[in-house]
C-alpha positions, 0 to 999 in steps of 0.5 A: 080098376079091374084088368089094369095093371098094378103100376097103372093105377095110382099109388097110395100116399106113404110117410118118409120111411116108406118111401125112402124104402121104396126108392131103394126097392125102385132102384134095384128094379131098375137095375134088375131090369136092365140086367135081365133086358141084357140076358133076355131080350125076348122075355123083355119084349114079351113082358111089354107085349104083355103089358100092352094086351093088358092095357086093351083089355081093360076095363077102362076103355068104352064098351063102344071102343072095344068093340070095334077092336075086330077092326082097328087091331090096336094090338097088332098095329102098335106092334107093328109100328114097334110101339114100345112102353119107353118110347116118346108117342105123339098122337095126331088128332085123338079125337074121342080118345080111341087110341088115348085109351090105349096109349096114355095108360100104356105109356105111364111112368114109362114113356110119354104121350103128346095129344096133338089135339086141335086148336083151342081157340079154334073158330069152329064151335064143334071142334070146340066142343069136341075138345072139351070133350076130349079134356073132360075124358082125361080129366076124369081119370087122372090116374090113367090120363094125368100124364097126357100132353096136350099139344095144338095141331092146325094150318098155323100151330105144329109144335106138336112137341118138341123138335126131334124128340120123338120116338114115333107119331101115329095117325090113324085115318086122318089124311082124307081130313088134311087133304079135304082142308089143303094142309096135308104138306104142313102136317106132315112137316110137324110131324117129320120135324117133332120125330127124331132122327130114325123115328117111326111114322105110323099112318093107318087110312082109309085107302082107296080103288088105286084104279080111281083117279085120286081127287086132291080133297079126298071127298069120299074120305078114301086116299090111295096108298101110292099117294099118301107114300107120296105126301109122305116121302115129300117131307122127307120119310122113307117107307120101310113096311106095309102091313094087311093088318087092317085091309078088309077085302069086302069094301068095294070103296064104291059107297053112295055116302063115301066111307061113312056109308060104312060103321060106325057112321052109317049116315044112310041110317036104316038104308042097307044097314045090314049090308053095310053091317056085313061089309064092316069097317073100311079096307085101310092101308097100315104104313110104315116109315121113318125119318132117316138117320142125318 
């Protein structure tokens, strides 16, 4: 509980005149709050900035995951998407929950968050057992993950959550996986289709020597940024920003194992593990776009 905030955490059961008493008090933070958002738009922005940078320095989240917060930002890439604690958030393949760690606490009693995980049923046993992992992580903590939607993503399931409710769908080094399996055109739809109209699409990936001629399946899991602006822009987004957030000028994007040659896989295991270590995580372009306004 240490380095969560007080609304995060879950509440202590009361009787009825407790709570009656707290809906009042509830209700006049409400409109306390709404009336300062009114007189004090930036003091309302800093509050949730405030919020988020708690959520990452929590206790909460793995030693392991924090750790490579030195190369994924978390902080300045959601802000950069224009995260806010309100919003409707669908998360493309959580993986181990990196970002759940983050996002599913962030957002509680506040916004909602779609896991848009994969197939349950699938027909890959590692996939199974990665997503029973995945639901053993919420489970054991209902007071921080009890609010996650868990949705299925695949070349046959895309409702990742309802057509046009969400605010903004986040994808974090996931497009190489789509192209290696030739249905990045289907998972761009679902997420185009899931957002509303004016929501944000924020993709973050390994990007690639655009002076390297991009193989179709991304084999060495690095994408060129032209081409995933391509993918995107035919489902229908617009780009609106590009962010350095995330670039890392040591990559030379050259490796004999692809990116994974890098951490945090290193699959050459003890071979120039220190000059890997030196290089660091992969060079990622961090893009931004929308679905525009009908």
């Amino acid at each position: 509980r240490q380095g969560i905030p007080g609304d995060l955490l879950e509440p202590r059961s009361s009787g009825p005149n407790m709570i009656f008493s707290r809906r009042i008090v509830c209700l006049f933070a409400v409109f306390a709050g709404l009336w300062l958002v009114a007189l004090f738009p930036g003091q309302a922005a800093e509050t949730d900035a405030g919020r988020l940078r708690a959520v990452i320095a929590g206790d909460h989240r793995e030693a392991k995951n924090k750790a490579r917060d030195v190369f994924r930002h978390p902080f300045e890439t959601l802000r950069f998407f224009g995260l806010s604690a309100d919003m409707t958030v669908v998360e493309i393949y959580p993986g181990g929950g990196w970002y759940t760690e983050i996002l599913a606490p962030y957002l509680k009693g506040h916004g909602r968050y779609y896991a848009a995980s994969w197939e349950k049923n699938s027909p890959s046993e590692r996939i199974r057992r990665w997503l029973k992992r995945y639901h053993q992580k919420l489970a054991s903590r209902p007071g921080l993950y009890g609010e996650v939607i868990v949705t299925e993503l695949s070349r046959t399931k895309t409702a990742i959550a309802p057509p046009d409710s969400a605010d903004m769908v986040l994808t974090f080094r996931n497009v190489h996986n789509w192209m290696k399996r030739g249905y990045e055109a289907t998972i761009f739809e679902a997420m185009f289709t899931a957002l509303k109209p004016g929501g944000v699409l924020g993709l973050v990936e390994h990007r690639g020597n655009p002076e390297v001629w991009q193989d179709p399946q991304a084999l060495n899991g690095y994408v060129n940024e032209d081409y995933a602006v391509e993918l995107a822009e035919a489902a229908g987004f617009r780009l609106v920003a590009r962010s350095a957030i995330n670039a890392n000028p040591k990559d030379a994007k050259d490796h004999p194992q692809g990116v994974w040659t890098l951490p945090p896989s290193l699959r050459l295991k003890d071979r120039d593990r220190e000059k890997y270590l030196a290089i660091g995580e992969s060079d990622r372009m961090t893009l931004k776009f929308i679905k525009p306004e009908e």
